[in-house]
C-alpha positions, -999 to 999 in steps of 0.1 A, spaced: 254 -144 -227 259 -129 -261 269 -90 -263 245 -68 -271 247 -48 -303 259 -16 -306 246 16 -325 268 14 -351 264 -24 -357 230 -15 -357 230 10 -385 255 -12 -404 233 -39 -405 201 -17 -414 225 -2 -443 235 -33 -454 200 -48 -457 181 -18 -472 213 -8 -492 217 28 -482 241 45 -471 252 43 -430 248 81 -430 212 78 -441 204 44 -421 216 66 -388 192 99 -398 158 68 -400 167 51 -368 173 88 -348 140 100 -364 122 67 -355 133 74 -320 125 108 -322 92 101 -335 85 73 -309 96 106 -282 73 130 -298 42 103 -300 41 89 -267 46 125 -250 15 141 -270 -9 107 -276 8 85 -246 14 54 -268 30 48 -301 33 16 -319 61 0 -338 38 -31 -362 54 -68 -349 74 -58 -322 53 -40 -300 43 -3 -286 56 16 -261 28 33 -233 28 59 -212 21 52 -177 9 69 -141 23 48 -107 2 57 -77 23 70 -48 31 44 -20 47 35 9 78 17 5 116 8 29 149 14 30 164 -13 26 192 -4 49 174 5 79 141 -9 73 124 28 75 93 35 57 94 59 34 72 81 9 75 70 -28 56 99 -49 36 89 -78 50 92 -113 49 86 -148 67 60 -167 72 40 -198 66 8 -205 74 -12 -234 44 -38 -243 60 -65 -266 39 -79 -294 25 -113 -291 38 -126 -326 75 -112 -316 75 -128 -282 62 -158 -300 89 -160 -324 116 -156 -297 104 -177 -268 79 -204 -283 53 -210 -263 48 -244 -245 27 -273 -254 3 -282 -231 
């Protein structure tokens, strides 16, 4: 598997394409994260166009096991976030297949 890229290979690349500086391409991505932070907290949901949106969500509490002595437990509800992938980006990466 290939490795993953890194932060700085990240802004590098975003630099390079948009021909900025790194400096400034590493001040857009921390704002679109901070952004992303501050939108899903306050509306529950925010939404990057083509590659997908990010939702705030409640999981019901349950009953669940340890898996090392095969006691039920307790798990308490909580909320999470899931990342919803758009169906054009998960198109272009994984065709779909022909029936």
């Amino acid at each position: 598997m290939a490795k993953v890229m890194t932060k700085s290979q990240v802004v590098s690349h975003l630099a390079e394409k948009a021909s900025i500086q790194k400096k400034a391409a590493a001040g857009l991505l921390e704002e679109l994260v901070s952004l992303a932070t501050l939108q899903c907290k306050s509306t529950g949901q925010f939404v990057i166009p083509g590659l997908g949106k990010a939702v705030k969500a409640n999981r019901k509490a349950r009953m669940g096991r340890n898996p090392q002595t095969g006691e039920p437990i307790k798990i308490p509800a909580k909320t999470v976030v899931k990342f919803r992938l758009a169906k054009a980006f998960k198109d272009a990466v994984v065709p779909p297949k022909k029936k």
